[in-house]
VOMARDREN-664523 format. One record per atom (N, C-alpha, C): z, y negated, x; residue in three letters. Coordinates in steps of 0.1 Angstrom, whole numbers, padded with zeros to 4 digits, always signed. Example, Ala and Ser with C-alpha at 12.3 -4.5 7.8 and 13.67 -1.06 7.14 Angstrom:
<recs>
+0078+0057+0132ALA +0078+0045+0123ALA +0078+0033+0132ALA +0071+0022+0128SER +0071+0011+0137SER +0079+0000+0129SER 
</recs>
This chain:
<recs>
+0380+0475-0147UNK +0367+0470-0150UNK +0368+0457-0158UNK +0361+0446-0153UNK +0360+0438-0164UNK +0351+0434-0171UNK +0356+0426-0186UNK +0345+0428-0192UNK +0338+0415-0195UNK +0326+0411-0197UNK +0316+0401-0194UNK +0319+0393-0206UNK +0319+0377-0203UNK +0322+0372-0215UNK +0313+0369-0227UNK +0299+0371-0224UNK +0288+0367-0229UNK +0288+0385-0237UNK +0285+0388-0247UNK +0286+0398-0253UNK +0267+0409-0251UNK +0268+0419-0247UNK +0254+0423-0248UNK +0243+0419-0260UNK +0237+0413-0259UNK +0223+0411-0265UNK +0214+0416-0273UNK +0207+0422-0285UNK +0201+0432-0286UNK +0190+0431-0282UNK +0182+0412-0287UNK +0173+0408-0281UNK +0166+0413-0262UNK +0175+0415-0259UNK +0174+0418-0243UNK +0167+0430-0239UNK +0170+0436-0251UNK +0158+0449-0249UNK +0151+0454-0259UNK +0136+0453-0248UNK +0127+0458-0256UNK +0122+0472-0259UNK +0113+0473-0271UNK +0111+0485-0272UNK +0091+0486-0278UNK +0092+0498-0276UNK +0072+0499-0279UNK +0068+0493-0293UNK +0077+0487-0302UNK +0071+0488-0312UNK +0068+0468-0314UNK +0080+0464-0304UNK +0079+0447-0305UNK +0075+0441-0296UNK +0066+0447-0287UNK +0053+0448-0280UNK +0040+0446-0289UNK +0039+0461-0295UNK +0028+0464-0307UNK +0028+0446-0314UNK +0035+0444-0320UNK +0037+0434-0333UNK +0033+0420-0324UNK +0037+0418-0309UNK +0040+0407-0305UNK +0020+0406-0302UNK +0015+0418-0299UNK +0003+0418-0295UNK -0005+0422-0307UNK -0003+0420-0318UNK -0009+0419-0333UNK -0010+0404-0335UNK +0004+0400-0335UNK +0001+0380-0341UNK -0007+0378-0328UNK -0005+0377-0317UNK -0014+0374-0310UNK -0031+0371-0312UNK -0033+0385-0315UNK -0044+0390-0319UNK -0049+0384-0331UNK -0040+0380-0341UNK -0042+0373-0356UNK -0045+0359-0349UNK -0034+0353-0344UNK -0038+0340-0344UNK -0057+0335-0336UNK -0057+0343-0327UNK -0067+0343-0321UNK -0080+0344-0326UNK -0082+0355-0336UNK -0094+0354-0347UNK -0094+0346-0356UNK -0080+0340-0356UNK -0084+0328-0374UNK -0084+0318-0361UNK -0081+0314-0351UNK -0090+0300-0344UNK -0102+0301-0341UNK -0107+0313-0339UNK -0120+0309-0340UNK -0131+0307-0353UNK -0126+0312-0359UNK -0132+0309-0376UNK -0128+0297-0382UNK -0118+0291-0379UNK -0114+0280-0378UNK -0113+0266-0369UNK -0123+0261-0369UNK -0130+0253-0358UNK -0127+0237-0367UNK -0124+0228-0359UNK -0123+0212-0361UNK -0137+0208-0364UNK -0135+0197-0372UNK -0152+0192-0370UNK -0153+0184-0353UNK -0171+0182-0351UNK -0170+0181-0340UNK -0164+0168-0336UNK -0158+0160-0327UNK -0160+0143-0323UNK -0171+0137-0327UNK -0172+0126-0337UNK -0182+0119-0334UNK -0180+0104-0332UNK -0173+0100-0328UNK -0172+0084-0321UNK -0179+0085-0309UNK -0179+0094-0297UNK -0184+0090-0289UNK -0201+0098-0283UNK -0204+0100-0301UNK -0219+0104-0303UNK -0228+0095-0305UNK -0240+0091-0296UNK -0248+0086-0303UNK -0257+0089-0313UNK -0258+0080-0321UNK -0267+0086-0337UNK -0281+0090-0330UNK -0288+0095-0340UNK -0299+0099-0339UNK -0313+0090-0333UNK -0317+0092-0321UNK -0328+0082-0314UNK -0324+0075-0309UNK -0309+0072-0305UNK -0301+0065-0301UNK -0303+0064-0283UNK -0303+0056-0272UNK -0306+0056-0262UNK -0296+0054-0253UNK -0295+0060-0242UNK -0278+0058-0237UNK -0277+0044-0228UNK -0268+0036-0231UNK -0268+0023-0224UNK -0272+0023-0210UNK -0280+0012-0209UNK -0285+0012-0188UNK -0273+0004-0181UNK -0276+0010-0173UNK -0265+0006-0161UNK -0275-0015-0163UNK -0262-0024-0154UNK -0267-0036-0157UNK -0271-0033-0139UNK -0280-0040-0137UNK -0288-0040-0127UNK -0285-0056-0120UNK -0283-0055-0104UNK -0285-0069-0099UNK -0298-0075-0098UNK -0297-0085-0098UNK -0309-0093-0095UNK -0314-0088-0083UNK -0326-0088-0082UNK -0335-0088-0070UNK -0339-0098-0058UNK -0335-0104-0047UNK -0338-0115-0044UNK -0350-0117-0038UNK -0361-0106-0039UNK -0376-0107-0033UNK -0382-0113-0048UNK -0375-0116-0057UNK -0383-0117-0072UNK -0380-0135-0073UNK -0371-0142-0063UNK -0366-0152-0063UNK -0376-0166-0059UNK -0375-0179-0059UNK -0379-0186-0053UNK -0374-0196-0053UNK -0363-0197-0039UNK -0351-0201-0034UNK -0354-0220-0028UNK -0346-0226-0031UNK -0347-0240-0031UNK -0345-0242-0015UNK -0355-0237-0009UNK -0354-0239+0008UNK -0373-0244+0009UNK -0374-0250+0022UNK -0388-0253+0025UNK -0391-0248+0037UNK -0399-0241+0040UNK -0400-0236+0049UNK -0414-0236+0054UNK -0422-0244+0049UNK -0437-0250+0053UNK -0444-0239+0053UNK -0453-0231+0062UNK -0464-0222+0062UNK -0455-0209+0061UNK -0444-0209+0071UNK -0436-0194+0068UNK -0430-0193+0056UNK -0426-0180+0058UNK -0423-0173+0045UNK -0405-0174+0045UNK -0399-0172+0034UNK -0388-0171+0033UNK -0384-0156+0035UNK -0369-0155+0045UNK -0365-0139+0047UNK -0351-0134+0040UNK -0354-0128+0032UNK -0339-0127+0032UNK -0331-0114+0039UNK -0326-0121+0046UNK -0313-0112+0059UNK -0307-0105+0055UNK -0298-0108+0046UNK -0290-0100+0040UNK -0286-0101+0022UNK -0282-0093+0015UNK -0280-0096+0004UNK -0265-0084-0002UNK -0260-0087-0011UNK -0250-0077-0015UNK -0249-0081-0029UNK -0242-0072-0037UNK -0244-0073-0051UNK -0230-0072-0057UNK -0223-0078-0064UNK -0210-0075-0074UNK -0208-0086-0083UNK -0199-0082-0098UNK -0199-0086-0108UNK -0187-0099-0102UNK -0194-0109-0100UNK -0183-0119-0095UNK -0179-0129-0100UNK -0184-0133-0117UNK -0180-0139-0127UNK -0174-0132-0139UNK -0170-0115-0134UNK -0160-0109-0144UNK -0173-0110-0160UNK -0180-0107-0159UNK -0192-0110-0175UNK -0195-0100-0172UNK -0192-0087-0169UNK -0197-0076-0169UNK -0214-0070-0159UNK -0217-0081-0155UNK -0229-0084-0149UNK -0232-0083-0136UNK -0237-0077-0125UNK -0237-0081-0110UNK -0246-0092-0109UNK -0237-0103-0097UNK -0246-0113-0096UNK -0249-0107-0079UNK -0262-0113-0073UNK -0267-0109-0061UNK -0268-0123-0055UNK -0261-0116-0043UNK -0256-0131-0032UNK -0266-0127-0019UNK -0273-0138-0017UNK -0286-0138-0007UNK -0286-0146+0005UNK -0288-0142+0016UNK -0287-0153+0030UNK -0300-0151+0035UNK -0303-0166+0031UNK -0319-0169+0035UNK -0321-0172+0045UNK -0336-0173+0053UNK -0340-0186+0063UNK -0354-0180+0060UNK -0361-0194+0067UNK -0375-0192+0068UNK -0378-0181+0083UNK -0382-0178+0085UNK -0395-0166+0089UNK -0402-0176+0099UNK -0398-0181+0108UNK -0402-0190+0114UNK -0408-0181+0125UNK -0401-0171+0130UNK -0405-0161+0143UNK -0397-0163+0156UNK -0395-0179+0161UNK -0383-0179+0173UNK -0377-0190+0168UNK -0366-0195+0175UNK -0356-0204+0172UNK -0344-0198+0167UNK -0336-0204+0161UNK -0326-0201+0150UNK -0330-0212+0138UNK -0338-0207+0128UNK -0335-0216+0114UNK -0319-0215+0108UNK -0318-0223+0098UNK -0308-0224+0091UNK -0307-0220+0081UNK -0298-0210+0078UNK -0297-0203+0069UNK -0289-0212+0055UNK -0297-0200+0043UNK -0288-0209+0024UNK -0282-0194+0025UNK -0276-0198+0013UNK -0267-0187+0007UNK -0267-0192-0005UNK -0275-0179-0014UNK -0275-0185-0030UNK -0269-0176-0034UNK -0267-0178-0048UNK -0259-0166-0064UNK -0269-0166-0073UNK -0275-0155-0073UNK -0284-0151-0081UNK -0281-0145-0094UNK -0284-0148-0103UNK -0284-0142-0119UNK -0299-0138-0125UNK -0294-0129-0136UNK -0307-0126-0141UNK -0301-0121-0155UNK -0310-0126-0165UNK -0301-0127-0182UNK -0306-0117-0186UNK -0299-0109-0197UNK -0302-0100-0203UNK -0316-0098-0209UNK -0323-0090-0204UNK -0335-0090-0214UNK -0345-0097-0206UNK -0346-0101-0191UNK -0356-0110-0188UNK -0360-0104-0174UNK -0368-0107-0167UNK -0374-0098-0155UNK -0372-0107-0146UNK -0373-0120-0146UNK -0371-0128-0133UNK -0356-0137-0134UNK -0352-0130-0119UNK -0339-0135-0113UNK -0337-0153-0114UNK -0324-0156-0115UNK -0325-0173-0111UNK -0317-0175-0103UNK -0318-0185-0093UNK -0307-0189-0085UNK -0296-0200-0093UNK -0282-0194-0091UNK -0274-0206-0101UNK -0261-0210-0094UNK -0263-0209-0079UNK -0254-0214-0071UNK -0261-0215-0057UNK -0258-0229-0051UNK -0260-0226-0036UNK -0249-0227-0025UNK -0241-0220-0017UNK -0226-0218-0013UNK -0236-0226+0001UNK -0239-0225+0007UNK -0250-0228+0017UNK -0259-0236+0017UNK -0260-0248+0025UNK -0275-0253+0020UNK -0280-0253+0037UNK -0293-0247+0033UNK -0299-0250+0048UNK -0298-0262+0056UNK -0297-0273+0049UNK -0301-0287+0051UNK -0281-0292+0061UNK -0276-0278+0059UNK -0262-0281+0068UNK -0263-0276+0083UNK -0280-0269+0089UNK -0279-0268+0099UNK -0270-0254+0104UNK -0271-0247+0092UNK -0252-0238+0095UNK -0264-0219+0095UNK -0258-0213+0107UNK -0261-0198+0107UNK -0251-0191+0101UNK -0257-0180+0093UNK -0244-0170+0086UNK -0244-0157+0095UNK -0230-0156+0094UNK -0227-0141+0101UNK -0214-0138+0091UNK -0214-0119+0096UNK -0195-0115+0089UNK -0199-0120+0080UNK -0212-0116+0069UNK -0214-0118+0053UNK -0207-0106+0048UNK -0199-0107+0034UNK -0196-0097+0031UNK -0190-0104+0009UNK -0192-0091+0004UNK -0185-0095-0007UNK -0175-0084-0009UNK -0163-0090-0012UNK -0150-0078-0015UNK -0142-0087-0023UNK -0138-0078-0039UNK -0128-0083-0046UNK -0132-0094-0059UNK -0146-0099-0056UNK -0149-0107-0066UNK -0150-0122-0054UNK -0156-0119-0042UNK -0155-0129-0032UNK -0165-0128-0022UNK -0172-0142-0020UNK -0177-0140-0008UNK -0174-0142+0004UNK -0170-0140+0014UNK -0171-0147+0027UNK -0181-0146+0038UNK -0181-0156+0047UNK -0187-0152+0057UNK -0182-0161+0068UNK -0189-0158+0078UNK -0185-0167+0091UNK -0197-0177+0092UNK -0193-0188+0093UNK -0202-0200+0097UNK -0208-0205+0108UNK -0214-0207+0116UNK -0217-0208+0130UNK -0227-0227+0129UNK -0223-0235+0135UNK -0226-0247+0133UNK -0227-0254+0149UNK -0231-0269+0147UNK -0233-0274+0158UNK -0222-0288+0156UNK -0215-0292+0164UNK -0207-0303+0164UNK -0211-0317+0165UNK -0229-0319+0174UNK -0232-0328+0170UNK -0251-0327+0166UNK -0257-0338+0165UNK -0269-0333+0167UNK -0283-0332+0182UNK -0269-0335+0187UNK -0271-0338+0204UNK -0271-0316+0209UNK -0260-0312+0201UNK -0266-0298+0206UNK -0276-0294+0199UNK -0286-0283+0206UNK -0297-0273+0207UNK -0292-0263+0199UNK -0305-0264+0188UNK -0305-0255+0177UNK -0301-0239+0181UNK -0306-0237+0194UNK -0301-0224+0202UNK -0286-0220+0201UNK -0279-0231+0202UNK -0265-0228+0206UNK -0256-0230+0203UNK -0253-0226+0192UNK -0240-0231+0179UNK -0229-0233+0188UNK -0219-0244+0184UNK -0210-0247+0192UNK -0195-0250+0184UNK -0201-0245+0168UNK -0185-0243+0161UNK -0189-0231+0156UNK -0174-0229+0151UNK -0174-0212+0140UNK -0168-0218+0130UNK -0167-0209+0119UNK -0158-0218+0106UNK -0161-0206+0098UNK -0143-0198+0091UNK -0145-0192+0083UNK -0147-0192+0065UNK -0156-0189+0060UNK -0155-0194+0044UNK -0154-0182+0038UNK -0152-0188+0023UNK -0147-0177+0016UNK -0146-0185+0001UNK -0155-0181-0010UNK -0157-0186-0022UNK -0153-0177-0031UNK -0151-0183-0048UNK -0149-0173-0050UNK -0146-0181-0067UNK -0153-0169-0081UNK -0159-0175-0093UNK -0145-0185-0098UNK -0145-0194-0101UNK -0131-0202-0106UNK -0137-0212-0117UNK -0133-0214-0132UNK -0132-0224-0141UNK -0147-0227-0141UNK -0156-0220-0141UNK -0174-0218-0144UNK -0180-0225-0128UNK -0173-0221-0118UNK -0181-0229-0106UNK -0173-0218-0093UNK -0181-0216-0084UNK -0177-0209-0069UNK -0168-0222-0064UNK -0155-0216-0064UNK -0150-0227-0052UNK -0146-0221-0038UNK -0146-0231-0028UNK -0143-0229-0017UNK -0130-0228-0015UNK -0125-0214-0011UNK -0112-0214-0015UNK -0102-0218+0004UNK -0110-0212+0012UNK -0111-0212+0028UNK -0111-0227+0029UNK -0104-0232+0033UNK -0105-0248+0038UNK -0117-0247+0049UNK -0125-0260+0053UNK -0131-0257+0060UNK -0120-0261+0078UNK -0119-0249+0083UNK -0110-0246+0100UNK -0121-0244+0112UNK -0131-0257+0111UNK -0143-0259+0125UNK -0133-0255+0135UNK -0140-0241+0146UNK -0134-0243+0157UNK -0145-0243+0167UNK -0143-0247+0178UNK -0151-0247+0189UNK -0153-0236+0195UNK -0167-0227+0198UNK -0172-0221+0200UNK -0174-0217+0220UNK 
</recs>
C-alpha cells in the first residue's frame, strides 16, 4: 500500500456542530446589516423642489423664416433631421427647403438652424445651400456630426429646370466656428 504524501486533513471533515456555528455567524452577520444601514447617496439627489433637467430640444423649422423668396407660395420644408453638430451639447436642425410652387422643380436651400437657451423662436445660422444655385437635394442625411447629400444641378442655363444634368456629392461638417465643405465639389454628368 502506499502512502499519500499530502497527510489527512482534519479540516476535511465535517461534523453537525460546524455546520450549526457556520449557520449562526451567518445568521449574525445578516441581522447586524440590516440594522446597520449606510447613509443614503446624496450627490445624485436633487434638493428639495428641484426639477429634473429637460432634454435639449431641436429647433423647429415650421417656427423658421428662411432667407428664400418664394413670392405668393409658401415655403416647404422636405425634409429636416436633427443632431448636436457643433459638439455644445445642443441639437442643431438641418432643413431642405423650396417654395411650394405646386409643378416644376424649384430650387432647393439647406439651412442650420439654432435655437438659444431660454428662447422659443429658432434662427437660421448657416446656409450649406442657397436656392439662388439652382441645385435639387436628394440622399439628405446627417451621420457622425455631418451633413451630406446628393446635389443634382444643371451644367448650363440652356438646360430645363425639369432636367438636372449633373450630380455632385457634398458633405459638410462643424470646423473652427463655420460648416466646411469637406467633399470637394466632383460635378458629374448625369
Amino acid at each position: 500500500m502506499q502512502q499519500s504524501a499530502v497527510p489527512e486533513l482534519a479540516h476535511t471533515h465535517t461534523s453537525p456542530i460546524q455546520w450549526v456555528a457556520t449557520a449562526t455567524a451567518i445568521a449574525g452577520v445578516v441581522a447586524l446589516s440590516s440594522v446597520l444601514q449606510p447613509d443614503p447617496a446624496r450627490a445624485a439627489q436633487p434638493g428639495p423642489g428641484a426639477k429634473p433637467a429637460a432634454a435639449a430640444v431641436a429647433p423647429d423649422p415650421t417656427a423658421v423664416d428662411f432667407p428664400i423668396t418664394c413670392g405668393p407660395a409658401k415655403v416647404l420644408v422636405q425634409k429636416k433631421a436633427a443632431e448636436d453638430l457643433d459638439g455644445d451639447g445642443h441639437p442643431e436642425t438641418v432643413a431642405v427647403v423650396r417654395c411650394d410652387a405646386g409643378s416644376g422643380t424649384p430650387p432647393n436651400g439647406v439651412y442650420v438652424l439654432t435655437q438659444a437657451e431660454g428662447t422659443t423662436k429658432p434662427r437660421v445660422v448657416a446656409t450649406l445651400v442657397d436656392p439662388k444655385d439652382r441645385l435639387s437635394v436628394t440622399d439628405f442625411a446627417l451621420r457622425d456630426g455631418a451633413v451630406t447629400a446628393t446635389l443634382l444641378g444643371y451644367s448650363s442655363s440652356d438646360v430645363p429646370s425639369c432636367c438636372p444634368d449633373v450630380k455632385d456629392r457634398a458633405k459638410w461638417q462643424w470646423k473652427d466656428g463655420a460648416f466646411v465643405r469637406s467633399t470637394p465639389s466632383e460635378a458629374r454628368s448625369v
